[in-house]
N, C-alpha and C positions, 0 to 999 in steps of 0.2 A: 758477539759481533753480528751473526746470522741471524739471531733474532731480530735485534735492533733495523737492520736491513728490509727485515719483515715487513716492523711495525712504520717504517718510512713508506714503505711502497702501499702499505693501505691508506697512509694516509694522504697521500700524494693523489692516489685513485678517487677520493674520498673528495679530494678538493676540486679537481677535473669535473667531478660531477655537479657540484656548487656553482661554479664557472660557466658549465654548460649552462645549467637551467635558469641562471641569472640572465643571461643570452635571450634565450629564447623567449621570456618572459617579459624582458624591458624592451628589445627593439629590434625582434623580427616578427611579421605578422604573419608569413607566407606559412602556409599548409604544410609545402613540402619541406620548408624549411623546418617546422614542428616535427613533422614523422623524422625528417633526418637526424633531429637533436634528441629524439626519444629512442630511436635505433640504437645511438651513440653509448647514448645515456646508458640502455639497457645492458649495451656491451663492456662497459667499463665495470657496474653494478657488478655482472656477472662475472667479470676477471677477479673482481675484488674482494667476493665470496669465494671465490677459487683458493685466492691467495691464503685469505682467513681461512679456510680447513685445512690448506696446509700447517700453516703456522700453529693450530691446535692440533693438529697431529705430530709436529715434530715437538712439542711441548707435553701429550699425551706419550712417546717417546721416552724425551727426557725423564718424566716420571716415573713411564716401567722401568727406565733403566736406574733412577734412584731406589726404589724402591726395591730391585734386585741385591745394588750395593750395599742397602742394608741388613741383608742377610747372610752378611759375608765380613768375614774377622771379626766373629762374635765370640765371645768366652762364654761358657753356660757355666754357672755356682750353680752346684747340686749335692745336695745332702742325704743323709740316707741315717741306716742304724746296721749297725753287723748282725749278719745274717739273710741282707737284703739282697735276694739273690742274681734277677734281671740284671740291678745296676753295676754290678759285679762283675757277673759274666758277659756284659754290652760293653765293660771296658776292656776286661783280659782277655778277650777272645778276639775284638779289634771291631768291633760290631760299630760302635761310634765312630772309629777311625775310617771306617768302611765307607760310611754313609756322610761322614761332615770334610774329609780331609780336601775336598777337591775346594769346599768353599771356605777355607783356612778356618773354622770354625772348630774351637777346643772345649776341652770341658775340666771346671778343677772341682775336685771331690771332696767334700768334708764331711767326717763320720762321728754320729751322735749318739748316746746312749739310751738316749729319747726320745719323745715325740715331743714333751716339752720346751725340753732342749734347741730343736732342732727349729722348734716357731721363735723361742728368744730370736733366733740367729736372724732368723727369716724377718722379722719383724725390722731389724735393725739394718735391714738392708744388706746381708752378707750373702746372702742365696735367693736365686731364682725358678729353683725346683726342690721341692724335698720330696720326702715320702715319711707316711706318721699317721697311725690311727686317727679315726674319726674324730675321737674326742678333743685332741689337742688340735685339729682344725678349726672346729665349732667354734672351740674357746676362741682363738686367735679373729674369727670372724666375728664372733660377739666386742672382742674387742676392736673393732673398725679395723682390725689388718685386711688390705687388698689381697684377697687371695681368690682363685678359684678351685676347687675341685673338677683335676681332668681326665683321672681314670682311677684305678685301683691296682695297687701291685701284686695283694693276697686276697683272699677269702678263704677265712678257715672256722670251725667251730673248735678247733680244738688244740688252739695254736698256743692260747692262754688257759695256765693252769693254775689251782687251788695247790698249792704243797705246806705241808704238814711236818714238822719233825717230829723223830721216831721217838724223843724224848716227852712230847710236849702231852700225848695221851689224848690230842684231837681225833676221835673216829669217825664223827660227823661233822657236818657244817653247823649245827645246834651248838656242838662243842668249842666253838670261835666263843660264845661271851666270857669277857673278861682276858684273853687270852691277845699278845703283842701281836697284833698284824702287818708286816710290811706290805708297802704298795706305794708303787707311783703316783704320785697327788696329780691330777690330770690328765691319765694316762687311760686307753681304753681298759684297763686294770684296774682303775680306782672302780668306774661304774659296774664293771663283773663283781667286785668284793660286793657292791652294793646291793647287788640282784642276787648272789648269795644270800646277807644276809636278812635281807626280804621275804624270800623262800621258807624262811624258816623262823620270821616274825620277831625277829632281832633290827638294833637301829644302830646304827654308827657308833650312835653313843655307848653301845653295849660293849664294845672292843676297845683296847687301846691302841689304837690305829697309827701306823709311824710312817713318815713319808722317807722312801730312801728310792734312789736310781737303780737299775737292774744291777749292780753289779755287787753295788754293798747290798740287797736283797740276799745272792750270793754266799757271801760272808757274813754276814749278821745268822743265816741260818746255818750257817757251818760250825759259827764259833757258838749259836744257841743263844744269842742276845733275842732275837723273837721267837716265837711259835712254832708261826705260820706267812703265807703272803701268798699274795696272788701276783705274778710274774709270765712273763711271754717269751718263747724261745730265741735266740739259745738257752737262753738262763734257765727256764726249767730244768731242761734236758741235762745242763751243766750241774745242776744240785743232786739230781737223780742218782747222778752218774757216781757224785762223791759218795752216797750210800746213807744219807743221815737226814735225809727227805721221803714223803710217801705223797704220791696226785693222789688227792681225795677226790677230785672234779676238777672237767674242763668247764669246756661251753656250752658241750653237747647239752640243750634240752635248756640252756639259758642265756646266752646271745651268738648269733655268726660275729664275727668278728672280720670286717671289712677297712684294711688299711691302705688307704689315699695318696694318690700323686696330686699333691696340688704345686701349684705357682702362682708368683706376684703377677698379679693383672698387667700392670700395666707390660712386663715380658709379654704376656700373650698376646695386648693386643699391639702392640710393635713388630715381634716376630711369628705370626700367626703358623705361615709353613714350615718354621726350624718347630715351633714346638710339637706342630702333627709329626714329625719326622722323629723326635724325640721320641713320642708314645712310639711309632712304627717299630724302633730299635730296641726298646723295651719287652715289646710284644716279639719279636723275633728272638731275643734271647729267651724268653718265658715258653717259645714253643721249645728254644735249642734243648732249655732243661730239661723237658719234658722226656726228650729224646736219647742225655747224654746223662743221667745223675751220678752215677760217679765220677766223673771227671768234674760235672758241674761241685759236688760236695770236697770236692782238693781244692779247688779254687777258692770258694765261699769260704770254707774252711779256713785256709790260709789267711783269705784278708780278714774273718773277724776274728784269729788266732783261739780257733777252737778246733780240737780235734773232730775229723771231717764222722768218726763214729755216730758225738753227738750232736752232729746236725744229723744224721740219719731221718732218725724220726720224725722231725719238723717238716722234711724234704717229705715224707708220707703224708703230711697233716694237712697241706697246700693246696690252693688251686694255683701255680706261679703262668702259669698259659694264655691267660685270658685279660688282659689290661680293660676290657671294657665297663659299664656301668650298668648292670641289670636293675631291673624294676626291682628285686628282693635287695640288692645291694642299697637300693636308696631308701630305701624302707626302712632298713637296717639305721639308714643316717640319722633317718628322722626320728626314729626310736631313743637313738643317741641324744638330739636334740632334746628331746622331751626329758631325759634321765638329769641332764644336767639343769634345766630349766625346773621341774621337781624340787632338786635337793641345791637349788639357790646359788651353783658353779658360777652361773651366766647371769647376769643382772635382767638380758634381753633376751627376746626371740630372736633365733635366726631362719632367713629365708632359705632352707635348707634347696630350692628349686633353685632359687635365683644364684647359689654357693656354686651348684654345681654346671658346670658350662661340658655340652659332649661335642662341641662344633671343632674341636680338636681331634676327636676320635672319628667323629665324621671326617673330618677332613685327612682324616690317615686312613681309610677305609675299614676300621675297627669296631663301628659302631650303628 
């Protein structure tokens, strides 16, 4: 109603002026009559610009004020993998609740065994944050999924491991030809087995290579259906522990292993400040571990039902403190990119620059 009120009074002013100059113009001659109508003129002109920055300002208004309410009762889908520790302890410690509850903003959590996994999901529209090695980003970007990369949860070189059963009589990485390798097909696992068995002048083809999820990784080497496999904590640390596994090799000396917070673009570019606020709570539980790790490994622990022992070691293996995106971390990406582009994963290039957006972490002061 108060706009419409607005849009009357300029037009009104608008016509006054129409009126005058039509006056002045058909049938008065007089001078003073002209300066009078130009006076006039000028003064209405200028009420009527007056009025007009108002009504763009109460419209400029209206907009912050929409544009507020859209960041308010939003639900965040966020996914993750057990063992992922930020997002864990940003929810059982109240960290989100801390930071979102004033503007009714929730968060529902879904937990994947993968990174695979976790881009299906993502793909299909069920989540708007995950967290997932490099590799299964790449892919998902090679295939036209909108996503971006907006920070990092780990950096580790030692997070992924080569394990060996104590039956199979692998003592080297030479000793893989011919021999059942489990591994994630997509997974930043598949590309270590590869750079394995690179190192050592062996090809893919050389192994019998089996794709299985971390967990029948697990049991496949327990009950001795494969060899070997290259797998990422907890699972490692979980086979260790059963005693019928030997690490022949991490990463040390064959990739950092750099795993991604990405999201659906189109979330980012809708809710720009919920998702800097996102990173900020993540980074704040990543220092809290840093600070608390026992109590952080009862919690972790708990939610991906592993005894907090065998997370011990992973908890050693981490950078979890640092959400931001280093030069050597991108580096890392692109290396990736190139691995899968190589051995024909990806049909295409990806813009690994253009994948990664840091205007998030800037805009959390992170970066």
């Amino acid at each position: 109603m108060l706009k419409n009120k607005v849009i009357k009074s300029v037009l009104s002013a608008a016509l006054s002026i129409l009126l005058i100059t039509g006056t002045v113009g058909c049938g008065n001659t007089s001078g003073k009559a002209d300066s009078s109508a130009a006076a006039e003129s000028t003064a209405v002109s200028t009420a009527s610009e007056s009025t007009v920055q108002t009504a763009a300002a109460d419209t400029s208004a209206q907009s912050s004020e929409a544009t507020t309410a859209a960041d308010k009762n939003v639900v965040i889908r966020y996914g993750y993998q057990p063992g992922h520790s930020q997002i864990v302890i940003a929810d059982k410690k109240g960290f989100f609740k801390e930071e979102f509850e004033k503007d009714n903003i929730t968060f529902q959590f879904s937990k994947f065994q993968s990174g695979p996994a976790l881009i299906t999901s993502l793909t299909a529209g069920e989540l708007d944050f995950g967290q997932t090695g490099d590799i299964p980003a790449l892919s998902a970007k090679a295939n036209n999924v909108d996503i971006k990369i907006v920070g990092k949860y780990i950096s580790s070189d030692q997070v992924n491991s080569l394990l060996v059963t104590k039956k199979s009589g692998i003592k080297n990485i030479a000793d893989l030809k011919g021999k059942k390798v489990g591994v994630t097909i997509g997974s930043t696992c598949h590309q270590l087995l590869y750079i394995y068995l690179e190192s050592v002048n062996l090809k893919p083809s050389d192994i019998q290579q089996v794709n299985l999820m971390p967990g029948d990784i697990v049991s496949s080497l327990v009950s001795g259906n494969i060899d070997a496999a290259v797998t990422w904590e907890p699972y490692a640390s979980m086979t260790i522990a059963k005693g019928v596994t030997d690490k022949l090799a991490d990463g040390v000396g064959y990739k950092k292993e750099v795993d991604v917070i990405i999201a659906n673009n189109p979330f980012l570019q809708q809710h720009p400040d919920v998702s800097a606020r996102v990173l900020k709570v993540l980074d704040k539980a990543g220092k809290w571990i840093a600070q608390n790790q026992e109590e952080a490994l009862g919690i972790v622990g708990t939610d991906a039902g592993v005894d907090p022992g065998v997370l011990a070691p992973m908890f050693s293996k981490v950078v979890v403190d640092d959400v931001s995106l280093k030069d050597e971390d991108i580096a890392s990406i692109k290396k990736s990119q190139e691995f899968l582009r190589k051995y024909q994963i990806i049909k295409k290039d990806v813009d690994v620059d253009s994948l990664i957006d840091t205007q998030y972490l800037k805009l959390a002061g992170l970066q």
